[in-house]
Structure formats: structure tokens, C-alpha cells
C-alpha positions as CSV (number, residue, x, y, z in Angstrom):
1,X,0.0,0.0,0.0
2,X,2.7,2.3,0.9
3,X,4.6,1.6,-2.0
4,X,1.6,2.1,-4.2
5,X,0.9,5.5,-2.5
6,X,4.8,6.2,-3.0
7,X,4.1,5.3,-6.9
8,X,1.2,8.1,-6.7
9,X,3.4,10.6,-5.6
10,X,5.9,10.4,-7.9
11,X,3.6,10.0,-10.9
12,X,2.1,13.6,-9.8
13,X,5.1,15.4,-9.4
14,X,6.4,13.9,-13.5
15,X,3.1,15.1,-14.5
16,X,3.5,18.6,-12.6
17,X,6.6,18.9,-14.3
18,X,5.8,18.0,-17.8
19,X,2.8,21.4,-17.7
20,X,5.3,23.5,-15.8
21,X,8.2,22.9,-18.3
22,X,7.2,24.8,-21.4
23,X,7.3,27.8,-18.9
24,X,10.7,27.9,-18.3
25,X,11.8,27.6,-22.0
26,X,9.3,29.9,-23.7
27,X,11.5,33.1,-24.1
28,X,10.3,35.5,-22.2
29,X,10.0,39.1,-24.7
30,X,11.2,37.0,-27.6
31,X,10.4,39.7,-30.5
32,X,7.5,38.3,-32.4
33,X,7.5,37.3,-36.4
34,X,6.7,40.3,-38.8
35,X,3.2,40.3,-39.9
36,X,1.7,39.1,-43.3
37,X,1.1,41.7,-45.8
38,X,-0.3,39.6,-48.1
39,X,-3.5,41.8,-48.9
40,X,-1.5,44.7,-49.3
41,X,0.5,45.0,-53.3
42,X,3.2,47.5,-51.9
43,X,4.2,48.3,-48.0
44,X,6.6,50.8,-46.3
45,X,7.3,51.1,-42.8
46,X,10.4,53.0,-41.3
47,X,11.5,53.9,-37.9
48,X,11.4,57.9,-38.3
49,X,14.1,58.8,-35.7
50,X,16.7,55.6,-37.8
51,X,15.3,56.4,-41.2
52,X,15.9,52.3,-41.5
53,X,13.0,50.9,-42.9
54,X,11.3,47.2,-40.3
55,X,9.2,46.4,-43.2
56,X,9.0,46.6,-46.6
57,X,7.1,45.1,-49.7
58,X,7.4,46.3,-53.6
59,X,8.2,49.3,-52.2
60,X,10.6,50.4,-55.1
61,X,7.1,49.2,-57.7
62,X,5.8,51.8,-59.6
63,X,2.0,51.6,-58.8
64,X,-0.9,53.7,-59.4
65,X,-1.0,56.0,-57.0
66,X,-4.7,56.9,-56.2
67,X,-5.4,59.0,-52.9
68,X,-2.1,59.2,-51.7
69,X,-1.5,62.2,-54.7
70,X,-3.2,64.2,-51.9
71,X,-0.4,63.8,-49.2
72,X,1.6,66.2,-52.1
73,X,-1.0,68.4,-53.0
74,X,-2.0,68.8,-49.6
75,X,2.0,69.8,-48.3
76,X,2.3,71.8,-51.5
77,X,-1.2,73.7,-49.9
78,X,0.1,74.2,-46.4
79,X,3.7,75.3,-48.1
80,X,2.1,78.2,-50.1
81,X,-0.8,79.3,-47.9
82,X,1.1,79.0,-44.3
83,X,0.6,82.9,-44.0
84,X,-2.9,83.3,-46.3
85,X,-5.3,81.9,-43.7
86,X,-7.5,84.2,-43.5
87,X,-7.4,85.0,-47.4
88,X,-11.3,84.7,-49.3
89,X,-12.2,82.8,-52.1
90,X,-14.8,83.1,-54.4
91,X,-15.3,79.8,-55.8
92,X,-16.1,79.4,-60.0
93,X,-17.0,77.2,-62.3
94,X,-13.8,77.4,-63.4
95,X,-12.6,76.2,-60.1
96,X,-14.8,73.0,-60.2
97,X,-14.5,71.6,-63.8
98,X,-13.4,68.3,-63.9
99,X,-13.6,68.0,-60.8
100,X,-15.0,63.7,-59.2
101,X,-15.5,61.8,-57.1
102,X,-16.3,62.7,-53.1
103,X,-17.5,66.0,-52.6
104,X,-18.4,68.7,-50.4
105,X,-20.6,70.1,-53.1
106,X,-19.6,73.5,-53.0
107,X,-21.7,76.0,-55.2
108,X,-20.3,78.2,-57.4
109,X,-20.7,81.9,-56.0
110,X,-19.4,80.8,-52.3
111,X,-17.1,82.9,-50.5
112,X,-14.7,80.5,-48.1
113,X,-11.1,81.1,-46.5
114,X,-8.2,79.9,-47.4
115,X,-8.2,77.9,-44.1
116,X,-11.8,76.8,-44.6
117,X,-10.7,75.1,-48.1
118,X,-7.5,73.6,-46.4
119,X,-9.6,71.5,-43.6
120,X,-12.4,70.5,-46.0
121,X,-9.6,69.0,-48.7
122,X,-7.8,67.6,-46.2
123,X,-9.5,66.5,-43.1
124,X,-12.4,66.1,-45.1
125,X,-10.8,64.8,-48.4
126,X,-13.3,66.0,-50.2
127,X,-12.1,66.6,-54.1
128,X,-14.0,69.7,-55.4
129,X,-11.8,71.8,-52.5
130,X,-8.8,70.2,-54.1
131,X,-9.7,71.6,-57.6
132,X,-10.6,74.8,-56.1
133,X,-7.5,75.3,-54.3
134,X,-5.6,73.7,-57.1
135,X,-7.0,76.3,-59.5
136,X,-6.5,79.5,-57.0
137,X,-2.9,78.9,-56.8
138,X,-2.1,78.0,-60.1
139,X,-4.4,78.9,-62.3
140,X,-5.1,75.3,-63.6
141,X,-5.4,71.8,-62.7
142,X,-2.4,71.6,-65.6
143,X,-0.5,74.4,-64.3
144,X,-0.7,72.7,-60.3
145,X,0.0,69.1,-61.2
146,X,3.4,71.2,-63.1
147,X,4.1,72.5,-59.5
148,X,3.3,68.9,-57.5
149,X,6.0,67.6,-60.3
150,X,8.3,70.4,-59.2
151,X,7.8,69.9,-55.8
152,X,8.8,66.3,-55.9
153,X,11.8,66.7,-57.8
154,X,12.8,68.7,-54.9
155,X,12.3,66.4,-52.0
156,X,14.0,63.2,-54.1
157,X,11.0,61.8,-55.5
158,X,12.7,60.0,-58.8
159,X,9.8,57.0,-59.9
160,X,6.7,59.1,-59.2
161,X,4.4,61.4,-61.6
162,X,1.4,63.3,-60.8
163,X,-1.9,64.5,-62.9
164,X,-3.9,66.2,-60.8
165,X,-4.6,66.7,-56.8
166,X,-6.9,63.8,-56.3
167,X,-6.1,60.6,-57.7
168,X,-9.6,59.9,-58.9
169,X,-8.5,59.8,-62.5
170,X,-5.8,57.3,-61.4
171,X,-3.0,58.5,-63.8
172,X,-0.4,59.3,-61.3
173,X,2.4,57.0,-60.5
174,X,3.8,56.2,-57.2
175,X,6.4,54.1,-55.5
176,X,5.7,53.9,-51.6
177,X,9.5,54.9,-51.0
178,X,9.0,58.2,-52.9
179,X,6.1,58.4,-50.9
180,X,7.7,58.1,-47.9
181,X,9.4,61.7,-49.2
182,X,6.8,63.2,-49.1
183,X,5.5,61.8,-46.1
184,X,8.6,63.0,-44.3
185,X,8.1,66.7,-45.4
186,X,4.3,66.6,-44.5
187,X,5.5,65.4,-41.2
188,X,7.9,68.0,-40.9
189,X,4.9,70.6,-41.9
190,X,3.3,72.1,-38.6
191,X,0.5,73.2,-40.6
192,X,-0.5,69.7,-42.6
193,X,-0.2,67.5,-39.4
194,X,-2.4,70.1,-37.3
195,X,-5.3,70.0,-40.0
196,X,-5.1,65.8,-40.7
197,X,-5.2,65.1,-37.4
198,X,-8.1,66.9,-36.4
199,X,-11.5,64.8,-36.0
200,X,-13.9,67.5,-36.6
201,X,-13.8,70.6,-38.0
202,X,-17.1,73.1,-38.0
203,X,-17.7,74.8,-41.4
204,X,-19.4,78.2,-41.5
205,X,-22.9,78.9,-43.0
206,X,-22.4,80.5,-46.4
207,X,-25.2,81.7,-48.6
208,X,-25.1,78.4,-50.9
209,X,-23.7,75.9,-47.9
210,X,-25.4,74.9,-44.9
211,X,-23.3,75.0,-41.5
212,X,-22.0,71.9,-41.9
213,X,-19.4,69.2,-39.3
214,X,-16.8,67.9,-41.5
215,X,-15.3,64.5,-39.9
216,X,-11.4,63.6,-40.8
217,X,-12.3,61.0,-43.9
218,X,-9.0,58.7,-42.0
219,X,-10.7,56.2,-40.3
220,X,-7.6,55.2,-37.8
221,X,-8.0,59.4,-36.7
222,X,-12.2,59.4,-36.2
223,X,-13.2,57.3,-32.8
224,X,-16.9,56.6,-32.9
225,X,-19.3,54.0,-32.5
226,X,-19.0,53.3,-36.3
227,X,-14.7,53.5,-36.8
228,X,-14.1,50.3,-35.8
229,X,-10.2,51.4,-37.1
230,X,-9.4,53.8,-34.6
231,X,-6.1,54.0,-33.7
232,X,-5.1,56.0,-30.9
233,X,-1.3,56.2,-32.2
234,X,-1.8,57.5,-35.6
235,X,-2.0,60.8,-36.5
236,X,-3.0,61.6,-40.6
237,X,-1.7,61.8,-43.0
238,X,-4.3,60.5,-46.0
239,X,-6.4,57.8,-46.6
240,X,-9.0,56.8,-49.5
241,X,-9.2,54.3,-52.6
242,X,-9.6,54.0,-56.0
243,X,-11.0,51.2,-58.1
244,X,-7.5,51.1,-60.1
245,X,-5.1,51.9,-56.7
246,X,-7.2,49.9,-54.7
247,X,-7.1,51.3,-50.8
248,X,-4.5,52.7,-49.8
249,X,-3.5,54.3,-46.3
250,X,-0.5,56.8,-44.8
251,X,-0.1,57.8,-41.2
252,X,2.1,58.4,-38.8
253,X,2.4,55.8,-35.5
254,X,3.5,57.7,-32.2
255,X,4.3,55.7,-29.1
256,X,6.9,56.1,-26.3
257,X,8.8,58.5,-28.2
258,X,9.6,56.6,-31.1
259,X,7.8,57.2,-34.3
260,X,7.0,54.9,-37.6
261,X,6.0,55.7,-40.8
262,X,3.4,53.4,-42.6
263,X,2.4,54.0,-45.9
264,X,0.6,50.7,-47.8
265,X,-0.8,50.8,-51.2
266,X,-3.1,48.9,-53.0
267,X,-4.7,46.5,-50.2
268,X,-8.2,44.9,-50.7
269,X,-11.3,46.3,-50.2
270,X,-14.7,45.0,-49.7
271,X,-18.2,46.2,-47.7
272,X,-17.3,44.5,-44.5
273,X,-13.6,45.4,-44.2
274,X,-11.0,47.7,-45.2
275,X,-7.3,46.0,-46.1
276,X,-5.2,49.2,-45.9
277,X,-6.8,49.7,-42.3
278,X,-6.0,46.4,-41.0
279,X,-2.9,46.0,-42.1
280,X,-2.1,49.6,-40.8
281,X,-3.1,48.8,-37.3
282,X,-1.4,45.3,-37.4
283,X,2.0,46.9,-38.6
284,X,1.5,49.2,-35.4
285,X,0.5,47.1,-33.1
286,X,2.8,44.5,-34.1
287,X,6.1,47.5,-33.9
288,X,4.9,48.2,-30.4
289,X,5.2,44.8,-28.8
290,X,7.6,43.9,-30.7
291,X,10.5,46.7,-30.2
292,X,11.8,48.7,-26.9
293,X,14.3,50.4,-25.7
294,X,17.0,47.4,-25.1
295,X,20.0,48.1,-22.8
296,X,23.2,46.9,-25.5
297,X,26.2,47.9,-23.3
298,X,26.5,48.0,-19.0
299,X,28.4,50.1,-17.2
300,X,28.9,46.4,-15.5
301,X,30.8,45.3,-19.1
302,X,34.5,45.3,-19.0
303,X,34.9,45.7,-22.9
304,X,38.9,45.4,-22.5
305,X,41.7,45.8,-20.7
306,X,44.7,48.2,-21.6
307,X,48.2,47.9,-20.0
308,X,49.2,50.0,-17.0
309,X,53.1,51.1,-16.6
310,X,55.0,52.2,-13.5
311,X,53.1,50.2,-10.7
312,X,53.6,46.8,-9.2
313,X,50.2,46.5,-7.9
314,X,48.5,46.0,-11.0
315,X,49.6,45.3,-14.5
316,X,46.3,46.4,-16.3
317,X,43.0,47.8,-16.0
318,X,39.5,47.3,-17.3
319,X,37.6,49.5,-19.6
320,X,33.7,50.5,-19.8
321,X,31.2,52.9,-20.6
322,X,30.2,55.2,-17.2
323,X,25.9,54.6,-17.7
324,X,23.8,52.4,-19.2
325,X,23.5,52.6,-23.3
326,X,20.3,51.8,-25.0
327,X,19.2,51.4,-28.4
328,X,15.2,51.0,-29.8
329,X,15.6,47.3,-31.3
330,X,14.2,44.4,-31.3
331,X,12.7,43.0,-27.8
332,X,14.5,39.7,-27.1
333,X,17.3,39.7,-29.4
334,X,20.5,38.0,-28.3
335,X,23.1,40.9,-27.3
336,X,26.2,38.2,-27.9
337,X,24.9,37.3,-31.3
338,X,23.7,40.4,-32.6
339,X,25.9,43.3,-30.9
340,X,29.4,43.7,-31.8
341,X,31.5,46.5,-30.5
342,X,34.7,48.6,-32.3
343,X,37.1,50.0,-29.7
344,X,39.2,52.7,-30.6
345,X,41.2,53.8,-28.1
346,X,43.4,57.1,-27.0
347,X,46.7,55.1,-25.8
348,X,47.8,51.3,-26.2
349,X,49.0,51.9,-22.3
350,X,48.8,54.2,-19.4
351,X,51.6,55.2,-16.9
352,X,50.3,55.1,-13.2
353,X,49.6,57.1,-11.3
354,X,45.9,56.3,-13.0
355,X,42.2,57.4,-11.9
356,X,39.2,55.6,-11.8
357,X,36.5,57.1,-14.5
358,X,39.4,58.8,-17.1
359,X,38.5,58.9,-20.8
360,X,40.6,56.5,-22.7
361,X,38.8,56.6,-26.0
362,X,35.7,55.3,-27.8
363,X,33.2,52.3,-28.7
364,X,31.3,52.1,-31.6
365,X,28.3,49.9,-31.3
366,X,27.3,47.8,-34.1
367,X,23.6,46.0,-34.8
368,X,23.7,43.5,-37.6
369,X,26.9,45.1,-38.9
370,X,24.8,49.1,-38.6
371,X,26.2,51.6,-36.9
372,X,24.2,52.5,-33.7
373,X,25.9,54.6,-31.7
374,X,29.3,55.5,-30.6
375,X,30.2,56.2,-27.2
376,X,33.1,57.4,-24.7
377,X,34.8,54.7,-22.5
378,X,36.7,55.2,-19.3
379,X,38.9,53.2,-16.9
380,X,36.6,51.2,-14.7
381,X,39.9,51.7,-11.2
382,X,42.7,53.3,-10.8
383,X,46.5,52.4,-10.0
384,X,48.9,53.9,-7.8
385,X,52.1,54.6,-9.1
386,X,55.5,52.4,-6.9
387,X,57.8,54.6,-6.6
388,X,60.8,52.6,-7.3
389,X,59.5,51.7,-10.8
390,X,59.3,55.4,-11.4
391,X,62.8,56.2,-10.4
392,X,64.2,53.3,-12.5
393,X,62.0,54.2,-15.2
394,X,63.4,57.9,-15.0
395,X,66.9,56.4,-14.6
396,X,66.3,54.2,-17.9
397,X,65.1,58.1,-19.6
398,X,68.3,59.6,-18.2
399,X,70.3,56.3,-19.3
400,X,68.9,56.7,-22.9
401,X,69.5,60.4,-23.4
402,X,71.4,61.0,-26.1
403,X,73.9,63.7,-23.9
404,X,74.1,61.7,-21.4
405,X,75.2,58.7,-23.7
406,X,77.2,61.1,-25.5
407,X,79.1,62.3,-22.2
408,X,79.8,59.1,-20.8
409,X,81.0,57.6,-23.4
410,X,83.4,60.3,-23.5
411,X,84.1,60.0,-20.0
412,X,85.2,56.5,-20.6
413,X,87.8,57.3,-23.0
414,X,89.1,60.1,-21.3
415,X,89.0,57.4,-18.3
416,X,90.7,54.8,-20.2
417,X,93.4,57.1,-22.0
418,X,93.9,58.3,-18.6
419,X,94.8,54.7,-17.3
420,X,96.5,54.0,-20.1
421,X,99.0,57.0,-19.7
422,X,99.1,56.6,-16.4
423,X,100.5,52.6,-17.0
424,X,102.8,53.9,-19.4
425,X,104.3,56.9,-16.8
426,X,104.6,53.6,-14.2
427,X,106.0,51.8,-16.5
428,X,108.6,54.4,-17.9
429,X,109.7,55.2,-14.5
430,X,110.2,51.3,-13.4
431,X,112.6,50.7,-15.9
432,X,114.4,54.0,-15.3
433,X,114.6,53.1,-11.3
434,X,115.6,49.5,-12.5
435,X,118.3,50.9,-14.6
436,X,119.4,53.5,-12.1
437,X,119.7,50.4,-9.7
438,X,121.4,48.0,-12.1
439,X,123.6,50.6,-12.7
440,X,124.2,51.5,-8.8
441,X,124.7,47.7,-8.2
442,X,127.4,47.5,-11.2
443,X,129.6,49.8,-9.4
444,X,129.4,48.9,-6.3
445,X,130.3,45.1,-7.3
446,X,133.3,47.2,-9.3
447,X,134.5,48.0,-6.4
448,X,134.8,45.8,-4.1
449,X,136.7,43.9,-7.0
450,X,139.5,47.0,-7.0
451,X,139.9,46.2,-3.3
């Protein structure tokens, strides 16, 4: 019985074990797979502050550009009229010939401002302010589509062309990287990111228009009981579809101080669901779980080691960076694998007396080979100096000095001609005493011979 109930046990605890495993080697913040963009014919999604595009899909294509000829006509707009808000105009028939599409249905014979004009083309997207606008500043439909050609030469657009202010005739030509030109400028345009971001904007009573609510036509910047697209992150830029360009949808994604790009063309469209709106908001959703700031380098890190001269208690010292580095990358990624570091440093060796925390040069910190930042490094301790290695080190200076070599070699053969002479005078006067003596002895043996 006891060894049945022992049986029990362990049978509970292996099956404990095998539902508690898969927690342990799940990796925790693991950055998750990029989503499909399958319904989408061209995407474009760059980090703003890197520049680097995460994603990216035909995005070089040549495609029909459809609504998104409004993100230039639009900048061009804000660009001219910055400082002609308040200006009237008295809208034609001239203004509105040609014009298609989704309309505000303003009458020939209104009087609006500039301003007016700017929120209904494009908060509202509605076309017939387009023309209007259009036709004020240039004269012509022919005469702006000159100046959105112009304007895109300027800002590096090299694969894109452009017709007319709406896309509705869907003649224009885009690639979503020329796009993303654009983009860049609108986004740098206080003016155009003020107006596509608003929600609502109240238009005045004129004599042919009722007061009339215009709602932002983006469906990611309207939240209502009827947007079921809303995204609190995105702000703009211009959204909308053509039967030939299909839907399409650019906005900017703001979170935690990092901002994204997203511009996707020619997604699917049907009466229960929008493609360019859901892959949007999966793009964004999927950035923001899926990236963070990530901690690449510790002050903690001893990076290397340079060689310390003039101290017997240590023979070298460890470098590092003073704080923490971080870089916005991918969530989960494996630091060993993925970070590599350059060192570059001041001095191949330091004489003691050293300090902890003195600049000794630079790391450069490298993601997949890219260049992420490059930072100042310091010695992690410090070294006394030993005396007695200074004073032979200064005695090996004064050794090597090329006076000081000079002069005693020079006292050495002074020295040794010295000695030498001075053997020589010893010499000499030995064998003048010896014959002085031989001499001395001669005659004394001489005479004792006589006697």
C-alpha cells in the first residue's frame, strides 16, 4: 500500500513537471515574427528617428498612385498658404470643372477662406476643395500638377508622376518609398499634421452651404461608434481608394517616443472590411510589442583591458562605458549574437599614477553590422604609481639620453686614455729606477773587486 501511494506521488510530481516545463523555455519578450502583408501589393514602414525601414514590400514598384497624390497636393497647400489663412475665395465654375468623385458640393458663388478650403480637402478629403485650391494657386489643374511635379523633384522623388490633386482619374504613379518623401516633409509641416489630425472641424454657413461638421475622412484618426479602425497612435496623414489603386493608407504611428511611418498601397477592399486599415493597425501594433528600448552595453561590461606602466600593484585595467546605453531594437534579441563593439582607443598603455573614470577613448556599437551609436569609454579603477618603478623608469630616460650617452662615453675614454698614460708613466719610471739600480749595483760590485 505504501509503495503504491509512494508510486502516486511520484507519478504527480512527473506530470507537474511536464505542464510546468514549457514555462521555463518559452523566451520571455522574444520579438515576435513580422506580420503578413499579403492583402496589401506595396508596404513601407520605417523607424522615423533611424530612417531604417522594419518592413517593406514592392516598395521600389511603380503603382498607381490613387489618394495618396493628396499627401503632395495637400503639403504643396500648407507650403504656399502658411501665411494666407484668413485669405477669401470666391469659388467658380472654373474652379470646379473636372472635378469627381467625393464631394463637399460647393456652389459656385461661395465665399470660403483659405483655411476653410485647407480643412475640407484635407481633413475632409473631399475633391471639389482640391480643384478649387488647385485652380487659385495655379491657375489650372495643368498648371498645379506642373508644380506637385516640381515639388517632388525637390524632395528626391525620382519613380513618381502626378496628374492632378486627387487621384480619382488614377494617372499618377507612385512608389511607396518616394512616398515616404513626401511623407517625411508633411511630417515635418506644422500646418498639414495640425489639419489631418483633427477629427472634426465646423464649417461656417455660407449663402449656398449649410453649417455643416466635416469629420477627418481617415478612419484610424475618427473614434466613434461606427470606426471600428481607430487607432489611438496615428495621426493623418491621407487615406481613401480607388477602383484602379485599390485602398490605400498613410499615417504616422506615435508611441513612447519613437515614431513609424506606414504608408501601404493597393490593399483589398470590400463592404465588411477595409485592407489598408487592418494591415495599418497590425503593422502598429505588431512595432509596439515587438520593439523597446534594449539596454546593449553595461556600465557592469568590462569591454577590454589596456596595460598599465610604473606600478607593481596592477599590471592592467579594465575598460567600460560610465551609464547604461540603449538602443530601440528588437525585444528579445541576443546581445552576444547580434551586438558587436569597435574599440578605438586614446593610448595602447597608461603610466600610473591612473584614476578611476578617465577617458581613454571610444566604442562604436554595431547592430547587424549598422552603426548604432558610438560612445566614450573610461577606466573602470585606478593604480597607484610604486615609486621605485618610477625612479628606474626615469633612470632608464636619463640612461637613454642622447647627452648623457654622449658624455659618458666620452668620460670613458678620457678614463681609459687616462689609465692607459698613467700605466705607461709607471712603466717608464720602473725601468728607469731599475736601470738606475742595475747601474748602482754595477759599481758597487766594481769595487769591491778593486779592493
Amino acid at each position: 500500500m505504501q509503495r503504491r501511494d509512494h508510486l502516486r506521488t511520484v507519478l504527480c510530481i512527473l506530470l507537474s513537471l511536464l505542464f510546468v516545463f514549457p514555462l521555463f523555455v518559452i523566451p520571455i519578450g522574444a520579438a515576435q515574427e513580422s506580420p503578413s502583408t499579403a492583402e496589401a501589393t506595396a508596404v513601407y514602414f520605417y523607424h522615423l528617428q533611424t530612417g531604417e525601414a522594419v518592413l517593406a514590400k514592392n516598395e521600389s514598384t511603380p503603382l498607381p498612385a490613387g489618394p495618396t497624390v493628396k499627401l503632395l497636393a495637400g503639403l504643396i497647400f500648407c507650403e504656399e498658404y502658411r501665411y494666407r489663412l484668413n485669405e477669401s475665395v470666391e469659388v467658380t465654375d472654373a474652379m470646379k470643372k473636372g472635378v469627381a468623385g467625393y464631394q463637399l458640393k460647393i456652389k459656385t458663388g461661395d465665399t470660403l477662406s483659405i483655411e476653410q478650403l485647407l480643412y475640407a480637402a484635407i481633413c475632409g478629403s473631399y475633391n471639389d476643395a482640391y480643384y478649387i485650391l488647385a485652380n487659385h494657386l495655379s491657375g489650372s489643374i495643368a498648371g498645379f500638377s506642373a508644380r506637385m511635379n516640381q515639388r517632388a523633384g525637390e524632395l528626391g522623388v525620382l519613380h513618381s508622376s502626378f496628374v492632378e490633386p486627387t487621384g480619382v482619374e488614377d494617372a499618377s504613379i507612385a512608389t511607396a518609398t518616394d512616398l515616404s518623401k513626401i511623407a517625411l516633409a508633411a511630417y515635418q509641416n506644422e500646418l498639414y499634421m495640425k489639419i489631418c489630425t483633427t477629427p472634426r472641424y465646423q464649417m461656417p454657413e455660407t449663402l449656398y452651404l449649410d453649417s455643416f461638421l466635416i469629420s477627418n475622412r481617415n478612419a484610424l484618426i475618427t473614434s466613434t461608434s461606427t470606426t471600428k479602425y481607430y487607432n489611438a497612435k496615428c495621426r493623418g496623414m491621407v487615406a481613401g481608394s480607388t477602383s484602379v489603386a485599390g485602398s490605400c493608407v498613410i499615417t504616422v504611428a506615435s508611441h513612447k517616443g519613437h515614431e513609424y511611418i506606414s504608408i501601404v498601397m493597393g490593399a483589398k477592399e470590400t463592404a465588411e472590411s477595409n485592407g489598408a486599415y487592418l494591415l495599418t493597425n497590425r503593422l502598429v501594433d505588431w512595432i509596439y510589442r515587438s520593439y523597446g528600448e534594449v539596454e546593449i552595453l553595461s556600465p557592469d561590461t568590462v569591454l577590454c583591458k589596456i596595460p598599465i606602466m610604473l606600478s607593481l600593484m596592477t599590471t592592467e585595467i579594465g575598460i567600460g562605458v560610465k551609464e547604461p546605453v540603449t538602443a530601440y531594437l528588437p525585444l528579445g534579441l541576443d546581445l552576444e549574437k547580434d551586438i558587436t563593439y569597435s574599440i578605438r582607443l586614446e593610448h595602447t598603455s597608461l603610466e600610473a599614477p591612473v584614476t578611476e573614470g578617465l577617458f581613454v577613448g571610444y566604442v562604436a556599437i554595431l547592430y547587424e553590422g549598422k552603426l548604432l551609436e558610438t560612445v566614450p569609454i573610461y577606466t573602470k579603477s585606478g593604480a597607484e604609481r610604486t615609486a621605485f618603478m618610477w625612479r628606474l623608469q626615469h633612470m632608464e630616460e636619463w640612461l637613454s639620453d642622447r647627452r648623457v650617452l654622449s658624455g659618458g662615453i666620452f668620460f670613458l675614454v678620457v678614463l681609459t686614455g687616462w689609465i692607459v698614460t698613467e700605466q705607461i708613466v709607471i712603466r717608464t719610471r720602473h725601468k728607469k729606477w731599475n736601470r738606475y739600480f742595475k747601474k748602482k749595483r754595477k759599481n758597487a760590485k766594481n769595487d769591491q773587486n778593486h779592493q
